[in-house]
MARLOSE-656383 format. One record per residue (C-alpha): residue number from 1; residue in one letter; x, y, z. Coordinates in steps of 0.1 Angstrom, whole numbers, always signed. Layout:
REM MARLOSE-656383
<pt><num>NUM</num><residu>a</residu><px>X</px><py>Y</py><pz>Z</pz></pt>
...
***
This chain:
REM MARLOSE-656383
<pt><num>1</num><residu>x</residu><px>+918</px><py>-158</py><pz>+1198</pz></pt>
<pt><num>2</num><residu>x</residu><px>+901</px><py>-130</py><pz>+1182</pz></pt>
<pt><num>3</num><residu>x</residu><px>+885</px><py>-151</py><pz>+1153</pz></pt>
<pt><num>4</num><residu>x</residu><px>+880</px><py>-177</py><pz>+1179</pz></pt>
<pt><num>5</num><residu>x</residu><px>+856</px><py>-153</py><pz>+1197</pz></pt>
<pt><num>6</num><residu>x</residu><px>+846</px><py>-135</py><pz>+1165</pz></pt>
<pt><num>7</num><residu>x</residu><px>+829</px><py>-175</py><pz>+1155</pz></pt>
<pt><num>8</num><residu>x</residu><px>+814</px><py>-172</py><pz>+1193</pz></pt>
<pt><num>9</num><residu>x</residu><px>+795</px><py>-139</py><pz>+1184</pz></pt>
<pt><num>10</num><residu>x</residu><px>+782</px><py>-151</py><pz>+1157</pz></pt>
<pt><num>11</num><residu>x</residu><px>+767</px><py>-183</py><pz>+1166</pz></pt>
<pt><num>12</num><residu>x</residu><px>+749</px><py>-161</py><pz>+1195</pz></pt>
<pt><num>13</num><residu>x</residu><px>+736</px><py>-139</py><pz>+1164</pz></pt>
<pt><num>14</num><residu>x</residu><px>+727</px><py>-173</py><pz>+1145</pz></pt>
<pt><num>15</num><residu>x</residu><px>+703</px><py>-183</py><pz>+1180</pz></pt>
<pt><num>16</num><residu>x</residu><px>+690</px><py>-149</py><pz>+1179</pz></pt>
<pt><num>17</num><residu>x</residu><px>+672</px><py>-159</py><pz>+1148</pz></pt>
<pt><num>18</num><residu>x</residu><px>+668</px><py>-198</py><pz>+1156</pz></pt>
<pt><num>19</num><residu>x</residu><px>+653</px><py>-191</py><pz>+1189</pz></pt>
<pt><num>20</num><residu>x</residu><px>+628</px><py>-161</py><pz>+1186</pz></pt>
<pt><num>21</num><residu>x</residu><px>+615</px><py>-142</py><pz>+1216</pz></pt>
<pt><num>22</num><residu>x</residu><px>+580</px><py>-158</py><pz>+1223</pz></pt>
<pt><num>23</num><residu>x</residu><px>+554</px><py>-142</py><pz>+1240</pz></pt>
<pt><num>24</num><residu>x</residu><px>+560</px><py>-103</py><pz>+1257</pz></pt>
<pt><num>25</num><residu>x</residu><px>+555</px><py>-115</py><pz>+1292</pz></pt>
<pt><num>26</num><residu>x</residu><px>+584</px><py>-129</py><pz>+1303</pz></pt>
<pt><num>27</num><residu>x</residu><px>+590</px><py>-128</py><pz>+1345</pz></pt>
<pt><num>28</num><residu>x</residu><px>+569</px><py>-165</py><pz>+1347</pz></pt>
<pt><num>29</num><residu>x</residu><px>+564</px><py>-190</py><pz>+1319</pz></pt>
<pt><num>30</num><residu>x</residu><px>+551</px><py>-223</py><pz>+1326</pz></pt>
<pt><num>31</num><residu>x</residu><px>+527</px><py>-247</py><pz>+1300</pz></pt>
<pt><num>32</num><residu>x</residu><px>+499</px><py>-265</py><pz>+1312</pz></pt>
<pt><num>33</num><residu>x</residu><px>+523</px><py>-304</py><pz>+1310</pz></pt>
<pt><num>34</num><residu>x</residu><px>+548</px><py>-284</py><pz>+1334</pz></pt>
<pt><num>35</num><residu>x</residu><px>+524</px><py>-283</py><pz>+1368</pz></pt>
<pt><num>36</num><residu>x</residu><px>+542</px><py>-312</py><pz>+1384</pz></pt>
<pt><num>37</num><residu>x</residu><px>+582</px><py>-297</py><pz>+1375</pz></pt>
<pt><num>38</num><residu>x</residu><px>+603</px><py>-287</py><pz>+1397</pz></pt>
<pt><num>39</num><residu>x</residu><px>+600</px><py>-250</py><pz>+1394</pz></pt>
<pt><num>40</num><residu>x</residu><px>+633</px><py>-233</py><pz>+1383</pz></pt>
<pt><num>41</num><residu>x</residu><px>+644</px><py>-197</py><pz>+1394</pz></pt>
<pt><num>42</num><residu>x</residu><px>+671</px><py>-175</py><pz>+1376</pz></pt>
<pt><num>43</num><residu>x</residu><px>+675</px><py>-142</py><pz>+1396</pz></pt>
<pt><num>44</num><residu>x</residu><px>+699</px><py>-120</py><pz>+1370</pz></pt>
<pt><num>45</num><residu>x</residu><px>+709</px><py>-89</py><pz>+1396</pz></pt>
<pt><num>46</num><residu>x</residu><px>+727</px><py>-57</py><pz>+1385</pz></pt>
<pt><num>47</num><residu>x</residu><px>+727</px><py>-20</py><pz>+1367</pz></pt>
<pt><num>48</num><residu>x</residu><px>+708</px><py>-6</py><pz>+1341</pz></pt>
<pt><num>49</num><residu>x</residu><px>+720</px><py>-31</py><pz>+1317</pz></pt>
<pt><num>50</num><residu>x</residu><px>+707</px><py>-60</py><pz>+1336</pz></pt>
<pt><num>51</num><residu>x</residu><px>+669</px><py>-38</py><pz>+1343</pz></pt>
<pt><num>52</num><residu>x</residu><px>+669</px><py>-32</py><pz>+1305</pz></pt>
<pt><num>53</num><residu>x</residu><px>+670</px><py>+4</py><pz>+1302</pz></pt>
<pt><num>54</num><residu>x</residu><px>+665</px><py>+19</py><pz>+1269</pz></pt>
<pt><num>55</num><residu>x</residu><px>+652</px><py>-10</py><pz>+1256</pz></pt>
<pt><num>56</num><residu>x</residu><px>+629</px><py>+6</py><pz>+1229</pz></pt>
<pt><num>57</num><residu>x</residu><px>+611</px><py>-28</py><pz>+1224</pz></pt>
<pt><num>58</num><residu>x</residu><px>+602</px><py>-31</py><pz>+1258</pz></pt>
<pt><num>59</num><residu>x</residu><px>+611</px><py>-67</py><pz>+1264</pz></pt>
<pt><num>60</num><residu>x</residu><px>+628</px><py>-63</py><pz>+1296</pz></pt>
<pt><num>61</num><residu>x</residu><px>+663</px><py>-60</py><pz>+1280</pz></pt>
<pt><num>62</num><residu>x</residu><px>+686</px><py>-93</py><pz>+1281</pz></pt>
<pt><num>63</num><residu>x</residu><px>+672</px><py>-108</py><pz>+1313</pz></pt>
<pt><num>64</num><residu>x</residu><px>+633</px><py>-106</py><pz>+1296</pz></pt>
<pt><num>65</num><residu>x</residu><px>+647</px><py>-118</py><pz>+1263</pz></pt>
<pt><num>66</num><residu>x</residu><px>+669</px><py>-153</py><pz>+1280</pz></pt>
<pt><num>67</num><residu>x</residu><px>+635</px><py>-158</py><pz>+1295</pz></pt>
<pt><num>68</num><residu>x</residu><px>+615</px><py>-158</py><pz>+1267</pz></pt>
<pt><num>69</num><residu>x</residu><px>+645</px><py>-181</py><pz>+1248</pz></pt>
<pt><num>70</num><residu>x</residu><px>+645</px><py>-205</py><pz>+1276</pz></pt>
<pt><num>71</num><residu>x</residu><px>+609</px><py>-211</py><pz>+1274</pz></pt>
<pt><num>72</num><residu>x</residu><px>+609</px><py>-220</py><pz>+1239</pz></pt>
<pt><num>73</num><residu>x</residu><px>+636</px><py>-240</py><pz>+1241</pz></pt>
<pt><num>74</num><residu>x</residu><px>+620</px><py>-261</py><pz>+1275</pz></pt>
<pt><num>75</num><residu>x</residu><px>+585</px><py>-259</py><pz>+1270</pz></pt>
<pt><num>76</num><residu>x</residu><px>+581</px><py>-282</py><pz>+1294</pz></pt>
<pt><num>77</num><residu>x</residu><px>+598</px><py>-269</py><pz>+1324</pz></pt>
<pt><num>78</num><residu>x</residu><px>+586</px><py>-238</py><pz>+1344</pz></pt>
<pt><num>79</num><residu>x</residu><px>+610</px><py>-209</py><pz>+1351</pz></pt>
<pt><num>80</num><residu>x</residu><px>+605</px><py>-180</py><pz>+1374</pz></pt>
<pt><num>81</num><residu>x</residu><px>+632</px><py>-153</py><pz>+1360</pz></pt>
<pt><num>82</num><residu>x</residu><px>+639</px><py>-120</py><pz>+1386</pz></pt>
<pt><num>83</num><residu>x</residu><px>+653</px><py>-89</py><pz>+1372</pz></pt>
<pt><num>84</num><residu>x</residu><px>+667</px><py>-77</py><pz>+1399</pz></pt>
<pt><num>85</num><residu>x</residu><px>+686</px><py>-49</py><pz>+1377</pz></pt>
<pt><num>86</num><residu>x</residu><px>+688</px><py>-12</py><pz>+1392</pz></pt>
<pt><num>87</num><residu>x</residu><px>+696</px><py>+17</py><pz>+1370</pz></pt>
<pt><num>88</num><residu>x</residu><px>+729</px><py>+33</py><pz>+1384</pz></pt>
<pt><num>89</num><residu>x</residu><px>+733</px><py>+6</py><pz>+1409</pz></pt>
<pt><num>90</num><residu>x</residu><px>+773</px><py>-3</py><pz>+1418</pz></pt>
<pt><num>91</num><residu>x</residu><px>+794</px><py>-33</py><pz>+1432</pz></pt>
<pt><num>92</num><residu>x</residu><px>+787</px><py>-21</py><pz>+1469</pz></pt>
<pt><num>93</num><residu>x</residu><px>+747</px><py>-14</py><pz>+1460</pz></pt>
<pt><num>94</num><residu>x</residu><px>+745</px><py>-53</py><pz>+1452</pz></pt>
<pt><num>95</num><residu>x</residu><px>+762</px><py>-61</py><pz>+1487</pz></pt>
<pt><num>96</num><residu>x</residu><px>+735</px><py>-43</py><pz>+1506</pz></pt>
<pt><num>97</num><residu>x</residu><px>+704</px><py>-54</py><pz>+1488</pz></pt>
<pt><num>98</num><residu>x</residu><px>+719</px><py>-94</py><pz>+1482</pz></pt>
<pt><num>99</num><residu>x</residu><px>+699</px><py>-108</py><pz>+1512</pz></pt>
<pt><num>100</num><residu>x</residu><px>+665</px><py>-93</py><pz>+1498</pz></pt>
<pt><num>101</num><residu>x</residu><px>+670</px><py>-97</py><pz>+1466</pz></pt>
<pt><num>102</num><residu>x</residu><px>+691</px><py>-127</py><pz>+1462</pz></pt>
<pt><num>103</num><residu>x</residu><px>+693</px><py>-150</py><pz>+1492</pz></pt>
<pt><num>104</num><residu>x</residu><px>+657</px><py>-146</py><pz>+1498</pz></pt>
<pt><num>105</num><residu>x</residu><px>+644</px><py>-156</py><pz>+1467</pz></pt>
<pt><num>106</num><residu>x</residu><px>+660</px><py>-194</py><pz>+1469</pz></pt>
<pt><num>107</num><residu>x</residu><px>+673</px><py>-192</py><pz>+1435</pz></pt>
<pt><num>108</num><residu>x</residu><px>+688</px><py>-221</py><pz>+1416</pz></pt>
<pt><num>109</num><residu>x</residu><px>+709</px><py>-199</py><pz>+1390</pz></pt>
<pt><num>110</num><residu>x</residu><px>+724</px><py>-164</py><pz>+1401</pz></pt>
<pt><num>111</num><residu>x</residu><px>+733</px><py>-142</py><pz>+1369</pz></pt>
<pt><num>112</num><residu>x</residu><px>+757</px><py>-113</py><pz>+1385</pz></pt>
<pt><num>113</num><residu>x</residu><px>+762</px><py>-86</py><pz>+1359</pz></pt>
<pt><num>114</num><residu>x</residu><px>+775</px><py>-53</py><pz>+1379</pz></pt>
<pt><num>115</num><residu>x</residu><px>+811</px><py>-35</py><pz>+1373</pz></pt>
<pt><num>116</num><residu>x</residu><px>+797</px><py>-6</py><pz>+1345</pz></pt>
<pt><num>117</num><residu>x</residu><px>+789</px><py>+25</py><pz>+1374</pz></pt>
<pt><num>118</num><residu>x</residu><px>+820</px><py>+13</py><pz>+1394</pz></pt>
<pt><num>119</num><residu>x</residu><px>+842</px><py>+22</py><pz>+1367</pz></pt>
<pt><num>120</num><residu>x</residu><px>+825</px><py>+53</py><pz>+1359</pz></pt>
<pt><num>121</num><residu>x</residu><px>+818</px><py>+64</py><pz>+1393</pz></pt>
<pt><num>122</num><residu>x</residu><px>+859</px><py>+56</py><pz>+1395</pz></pt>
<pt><num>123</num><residu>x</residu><px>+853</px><py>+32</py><pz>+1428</pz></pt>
<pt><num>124</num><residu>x</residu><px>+886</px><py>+21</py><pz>+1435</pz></pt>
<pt><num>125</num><residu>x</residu><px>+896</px><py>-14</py><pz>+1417</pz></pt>
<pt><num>126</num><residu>x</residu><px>+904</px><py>-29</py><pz>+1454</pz></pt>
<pt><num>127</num><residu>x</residu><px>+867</px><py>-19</py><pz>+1462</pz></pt>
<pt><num>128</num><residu>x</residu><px>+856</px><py>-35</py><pz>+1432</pz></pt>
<pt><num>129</num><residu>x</residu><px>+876</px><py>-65</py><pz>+1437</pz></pt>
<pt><num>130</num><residu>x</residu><px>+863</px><py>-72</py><pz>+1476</pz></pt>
<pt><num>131</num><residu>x</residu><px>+829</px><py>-58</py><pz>+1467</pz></pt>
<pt><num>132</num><residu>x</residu><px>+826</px><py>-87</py><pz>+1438</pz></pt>
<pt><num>133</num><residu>x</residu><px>+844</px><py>-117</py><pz>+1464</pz></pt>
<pt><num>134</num><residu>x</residu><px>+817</px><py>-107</py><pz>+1491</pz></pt>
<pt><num>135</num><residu>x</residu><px>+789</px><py>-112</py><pz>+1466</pz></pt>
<pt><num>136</num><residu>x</residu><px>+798</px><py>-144</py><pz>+1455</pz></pt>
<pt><num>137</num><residu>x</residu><px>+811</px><py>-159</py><pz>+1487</pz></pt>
<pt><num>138</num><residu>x</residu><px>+779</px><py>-150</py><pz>+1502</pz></pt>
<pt><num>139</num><residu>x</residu><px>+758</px><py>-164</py><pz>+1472</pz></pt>
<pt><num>140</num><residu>x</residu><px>+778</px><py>-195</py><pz>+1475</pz></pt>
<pt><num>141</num><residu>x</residu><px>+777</px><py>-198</py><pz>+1513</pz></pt>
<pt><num>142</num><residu>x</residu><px>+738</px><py>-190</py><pz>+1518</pz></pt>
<pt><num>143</num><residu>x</residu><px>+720</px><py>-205</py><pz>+1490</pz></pt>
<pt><num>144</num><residu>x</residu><px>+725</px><py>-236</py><pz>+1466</pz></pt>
<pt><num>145</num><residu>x</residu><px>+727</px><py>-218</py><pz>+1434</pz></pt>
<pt><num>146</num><residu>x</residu><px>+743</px><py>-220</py><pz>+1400</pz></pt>
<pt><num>147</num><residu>x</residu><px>+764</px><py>-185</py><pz>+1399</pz></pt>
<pt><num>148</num><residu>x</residu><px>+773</px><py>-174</py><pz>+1364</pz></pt>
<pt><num>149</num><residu>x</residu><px>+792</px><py>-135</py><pz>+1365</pz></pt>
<pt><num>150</num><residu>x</residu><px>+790</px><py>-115</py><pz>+1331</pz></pt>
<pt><num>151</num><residu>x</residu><px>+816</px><py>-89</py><pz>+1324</pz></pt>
<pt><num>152</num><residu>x</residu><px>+808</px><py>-55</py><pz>+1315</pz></pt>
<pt><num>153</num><residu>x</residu><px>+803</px><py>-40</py><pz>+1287</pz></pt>
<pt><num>154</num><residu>x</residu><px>+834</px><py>-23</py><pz>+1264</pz></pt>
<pt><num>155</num><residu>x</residu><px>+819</px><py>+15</py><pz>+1254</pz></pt>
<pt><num>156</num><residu>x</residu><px>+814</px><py>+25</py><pz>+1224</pz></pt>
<pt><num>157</num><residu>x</residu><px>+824</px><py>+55</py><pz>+1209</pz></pt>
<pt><num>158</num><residu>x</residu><px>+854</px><py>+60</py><pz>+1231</pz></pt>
<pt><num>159</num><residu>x</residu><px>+893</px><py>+65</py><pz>+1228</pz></pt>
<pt><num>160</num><residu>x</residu><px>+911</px><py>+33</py><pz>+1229</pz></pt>
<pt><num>161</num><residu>x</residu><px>+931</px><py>+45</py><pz>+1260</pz></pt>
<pt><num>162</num><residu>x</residu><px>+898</px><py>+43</py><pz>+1281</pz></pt>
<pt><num>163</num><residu>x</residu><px>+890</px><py>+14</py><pz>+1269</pz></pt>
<pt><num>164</num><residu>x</residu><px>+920</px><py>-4</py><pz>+1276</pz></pt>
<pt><num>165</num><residu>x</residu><px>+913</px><py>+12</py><pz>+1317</pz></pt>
<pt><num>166</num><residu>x</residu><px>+879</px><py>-7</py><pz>+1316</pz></pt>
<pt><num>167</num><residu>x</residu><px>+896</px><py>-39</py><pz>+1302</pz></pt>
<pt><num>168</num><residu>x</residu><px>+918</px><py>-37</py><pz>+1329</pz></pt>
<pt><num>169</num><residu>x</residu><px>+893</px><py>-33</py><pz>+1352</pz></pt>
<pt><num>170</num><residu>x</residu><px>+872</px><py>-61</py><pz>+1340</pz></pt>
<pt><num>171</num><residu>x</residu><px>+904</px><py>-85</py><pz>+1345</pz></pt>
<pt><num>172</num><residu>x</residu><px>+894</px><py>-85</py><pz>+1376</pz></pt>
<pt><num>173</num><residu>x</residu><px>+860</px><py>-104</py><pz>+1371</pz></pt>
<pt><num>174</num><residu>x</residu><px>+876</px><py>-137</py><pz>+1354</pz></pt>
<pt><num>175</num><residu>x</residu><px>+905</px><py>-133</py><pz>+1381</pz></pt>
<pt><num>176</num><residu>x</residu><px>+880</px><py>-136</py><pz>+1408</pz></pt>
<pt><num>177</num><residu>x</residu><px>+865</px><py>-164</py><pz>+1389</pz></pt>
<pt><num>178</num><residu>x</residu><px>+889</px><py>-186</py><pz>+1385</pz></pt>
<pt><num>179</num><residu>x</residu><px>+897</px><py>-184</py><pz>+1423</pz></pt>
<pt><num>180</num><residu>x</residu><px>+861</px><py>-189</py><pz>+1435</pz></pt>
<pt><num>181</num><residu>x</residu><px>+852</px><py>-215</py><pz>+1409</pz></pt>
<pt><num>182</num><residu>x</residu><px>+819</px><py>-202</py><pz>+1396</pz></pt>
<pt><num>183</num><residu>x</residu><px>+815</px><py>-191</py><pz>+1358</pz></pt>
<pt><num>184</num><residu>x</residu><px>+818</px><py>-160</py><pz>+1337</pz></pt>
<pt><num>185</num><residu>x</residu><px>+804</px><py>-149</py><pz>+1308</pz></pt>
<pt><num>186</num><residu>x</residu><px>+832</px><py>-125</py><pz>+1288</pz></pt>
<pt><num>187</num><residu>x</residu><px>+806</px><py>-102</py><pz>+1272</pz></pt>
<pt><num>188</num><residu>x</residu><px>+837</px><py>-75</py><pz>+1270</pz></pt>
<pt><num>189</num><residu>x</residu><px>+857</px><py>-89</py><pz>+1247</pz></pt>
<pt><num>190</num><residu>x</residu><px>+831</px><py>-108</py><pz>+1225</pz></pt>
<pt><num>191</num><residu>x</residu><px>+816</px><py>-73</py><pz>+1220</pz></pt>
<pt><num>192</num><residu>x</residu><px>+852</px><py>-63</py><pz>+1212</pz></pt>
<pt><num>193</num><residu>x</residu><px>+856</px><py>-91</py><pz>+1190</pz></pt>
<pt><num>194</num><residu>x</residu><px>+826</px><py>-75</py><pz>+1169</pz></pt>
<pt><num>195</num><residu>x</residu><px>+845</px><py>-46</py><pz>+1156</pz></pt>
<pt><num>196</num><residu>x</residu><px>+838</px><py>-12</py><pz>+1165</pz></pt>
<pt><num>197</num><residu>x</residu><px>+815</px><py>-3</py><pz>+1144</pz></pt>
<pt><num>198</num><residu>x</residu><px>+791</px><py>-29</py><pz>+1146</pz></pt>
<pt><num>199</num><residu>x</residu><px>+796</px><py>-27</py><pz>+1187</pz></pt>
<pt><num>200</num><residu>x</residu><px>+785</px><py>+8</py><pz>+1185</pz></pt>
<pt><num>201</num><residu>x</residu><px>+751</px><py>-1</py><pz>+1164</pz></pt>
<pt><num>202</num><residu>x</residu><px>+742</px><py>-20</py><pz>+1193</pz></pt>
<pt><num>203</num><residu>x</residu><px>+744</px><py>+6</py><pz>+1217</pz></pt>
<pt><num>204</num><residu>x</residu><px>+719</px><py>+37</py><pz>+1218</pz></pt>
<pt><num>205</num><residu>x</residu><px>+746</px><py>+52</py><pz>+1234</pz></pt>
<pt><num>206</num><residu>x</residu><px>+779</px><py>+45</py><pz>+1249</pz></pt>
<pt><num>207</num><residu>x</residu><px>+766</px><py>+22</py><pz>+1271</pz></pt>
<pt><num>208</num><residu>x</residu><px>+731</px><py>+6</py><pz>+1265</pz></pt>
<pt><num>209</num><residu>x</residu><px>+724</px><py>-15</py><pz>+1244</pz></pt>
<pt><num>210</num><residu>x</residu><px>+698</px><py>-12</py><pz>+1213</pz></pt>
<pt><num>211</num><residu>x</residu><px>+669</px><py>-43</py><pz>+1212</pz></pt>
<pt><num>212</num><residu>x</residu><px>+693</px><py>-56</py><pz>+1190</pz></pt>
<pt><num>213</num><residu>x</residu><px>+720</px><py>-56</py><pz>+1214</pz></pt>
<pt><num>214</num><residu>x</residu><px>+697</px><py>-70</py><pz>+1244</pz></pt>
<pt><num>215</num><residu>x</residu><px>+685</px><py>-97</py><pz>+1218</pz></pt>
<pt><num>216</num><residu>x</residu><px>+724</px><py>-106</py><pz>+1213</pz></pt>
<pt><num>217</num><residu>x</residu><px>+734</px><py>-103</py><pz>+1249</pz></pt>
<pt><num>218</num><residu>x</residu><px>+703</px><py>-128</py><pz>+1255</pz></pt>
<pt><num>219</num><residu>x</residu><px>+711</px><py>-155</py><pz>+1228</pz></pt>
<pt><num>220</num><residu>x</residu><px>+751</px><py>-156</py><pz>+1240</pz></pt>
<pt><num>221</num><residu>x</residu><px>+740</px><py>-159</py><pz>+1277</pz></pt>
<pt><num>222</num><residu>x</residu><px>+719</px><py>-187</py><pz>+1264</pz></pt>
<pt><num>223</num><residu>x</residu><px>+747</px><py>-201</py><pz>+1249</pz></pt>
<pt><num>224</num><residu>x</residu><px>+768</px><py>-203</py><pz>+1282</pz></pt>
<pt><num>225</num><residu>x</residu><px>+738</px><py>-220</py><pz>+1301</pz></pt>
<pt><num>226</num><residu>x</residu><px>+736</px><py>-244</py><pz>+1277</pz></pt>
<pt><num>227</num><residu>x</residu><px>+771</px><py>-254</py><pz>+1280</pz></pt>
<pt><num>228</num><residu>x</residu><px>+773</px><py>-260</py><pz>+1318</pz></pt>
<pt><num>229</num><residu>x</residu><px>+745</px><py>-246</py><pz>+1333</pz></pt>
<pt><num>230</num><residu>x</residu><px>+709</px><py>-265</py><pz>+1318</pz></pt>
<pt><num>231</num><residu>x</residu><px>+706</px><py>-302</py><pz>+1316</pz></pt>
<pt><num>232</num><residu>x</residu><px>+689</px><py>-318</py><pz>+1284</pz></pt>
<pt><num>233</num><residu>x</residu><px>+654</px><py>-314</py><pz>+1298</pz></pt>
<pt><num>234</num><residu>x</residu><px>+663</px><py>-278</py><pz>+1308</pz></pt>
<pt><num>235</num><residu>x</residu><px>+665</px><py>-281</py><pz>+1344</pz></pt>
<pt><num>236</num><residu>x</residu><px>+690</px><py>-259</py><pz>+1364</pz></pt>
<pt><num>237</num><residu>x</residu><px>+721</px><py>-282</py><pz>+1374</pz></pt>
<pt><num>238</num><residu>x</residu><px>+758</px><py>-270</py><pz>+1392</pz></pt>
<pt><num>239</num><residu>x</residu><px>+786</px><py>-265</py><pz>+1365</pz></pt>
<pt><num>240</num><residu>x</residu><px>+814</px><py>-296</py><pz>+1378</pz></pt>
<pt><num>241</num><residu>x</residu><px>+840</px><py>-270</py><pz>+1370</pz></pt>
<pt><num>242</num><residu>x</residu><px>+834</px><py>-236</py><pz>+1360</pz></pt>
<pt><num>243</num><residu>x</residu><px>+818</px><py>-228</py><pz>+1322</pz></pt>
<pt><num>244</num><residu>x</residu><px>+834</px><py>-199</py><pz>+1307</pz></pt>
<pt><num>245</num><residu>x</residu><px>+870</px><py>-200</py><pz>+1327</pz></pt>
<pt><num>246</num><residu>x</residu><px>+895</px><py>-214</py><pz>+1308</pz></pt>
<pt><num>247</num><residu>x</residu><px>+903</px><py>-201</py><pz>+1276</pz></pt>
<pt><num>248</num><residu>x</residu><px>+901</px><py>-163</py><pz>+1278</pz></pt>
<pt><num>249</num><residu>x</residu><px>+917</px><py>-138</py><pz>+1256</pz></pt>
<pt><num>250</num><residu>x</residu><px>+932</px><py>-116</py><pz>+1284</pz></pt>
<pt><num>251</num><residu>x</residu><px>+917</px><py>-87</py><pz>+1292</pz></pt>
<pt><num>252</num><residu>x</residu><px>+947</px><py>-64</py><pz>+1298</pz></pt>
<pt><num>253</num><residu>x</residu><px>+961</px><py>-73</py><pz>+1264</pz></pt>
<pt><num>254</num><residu>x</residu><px>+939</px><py>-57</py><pz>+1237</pz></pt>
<pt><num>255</num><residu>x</residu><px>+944</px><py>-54</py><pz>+1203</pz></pt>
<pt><num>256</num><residu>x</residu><px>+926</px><py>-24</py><pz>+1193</pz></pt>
***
């Protein structure tokens, strides 16, 4: 399973190159044969990671980077991409700010990347765990859109002890799911399946990621909406079963 996800990681560093970024302005893309699409709208909500904090090359992190790769890709569809990433922001943060910054946007993909500050503000697991249901009920129940959920992040430069706590934290997030049916995206163990040394060079510190790291997080998220998420002429369709679900190297059971 390791080289399994070891082959993933690099075919999301292989788009990195393939794709490029584009041009630096990357909320709303649309080319001059796209005035009569559909328009398409990816809200990504979350932490620091998702807002793109110390992201020296001040591309708006992963979020501003998919953007950029989608429009290259679809240059004939127009995207509207929302970061809706706070710095610091936790599991019960999202709940309270989901109808402003979520429901009301009428989105047709929902990128939920939130767990990071929970862990490290030591919010209890059950908390988490209802926290992460209540989002994605609510996304499900109010809106029509595609919901993909991204693990956290593994730290870097950490004991393996705490980072076998945050992997069984994160079990949580495929748990959930599974049960609800929506997708997820196993950043954690794909970073993992890096090696430590090369996970730490993509991190300024033991959290955020470097531009490089964005750049990969982007291309693999890319990646994942291609394979359930993005018809061929890039428009935004509903997975039929869950992308992402099904073959997971557990969580709780790393090999460090």
């Amino acid at each position: 399973m390791i080289q399994h996800w070891r082959r993933i990681a690099l075919a999301a560093c292989l788009l990195t190159t393939a794709v490029g970024l584009g041009a630096r302005t990357w909320v709303q893309h649309q080319s001059a044969a796209s005035a009569a699409v559909q328009p398409q709208k990816i809200v990504a909500i979350g932490d620091s990671i998702t807002y793109g904090l110390r992201d020296d090359a001040a591309l708006g992190g992963w979020v501003g980077r998919l953007a950029s790769m989608i429009r290259v890709l679809y240059p004939s569809q127009y995207y509207t991409t929302i970061n809706a990433g706070i710095n610091g922001d936790t599991s019960s943060g999202v709940v309270k700010r989901l109808k402003h910054d979520v429901i009301d946007q009428k989105p047709n993909l929902v990128i939920l990347a939130i767990g990071t500050n929970d862990f490290d503000y030591h919010v209890p697991a059950a908390t988490f765990e209802s926290n992460l249901r209540t989002i994605i009920a609510t996304i499900k129940q109010q809106t029509h859109a595609a919901i993909l959920v991204q693990s956290f992040l593994p730290e870097a430069h950490v004991a393996g002890s705490v980072l076998k706590q945050e992997a069984a934290y994160n079990a949580l997030v495929p748990a959930i799911c599974r049960q609800l049916n929506v997708g997820y995206e196993d950043l954690f163990n794909t970073f993992l399946a890096l090696g430590r040394a090369a996970m730490a060079n993509l991190r300024h510190d033991s959290e955020h990621p470097t531009a490089a790291g964005y750049r990969f997080m982007a291309a693999f998220t890319l990646a994942v909406l291609e394979s359930g998420y993005l018809s061929q002429q890039g428009t935004i369709v509903q997975a039929s079963s869950a992308p992402g679900t099904d073959d997971l190297l557990p969580d709780n059971e790393l090999g460090l």
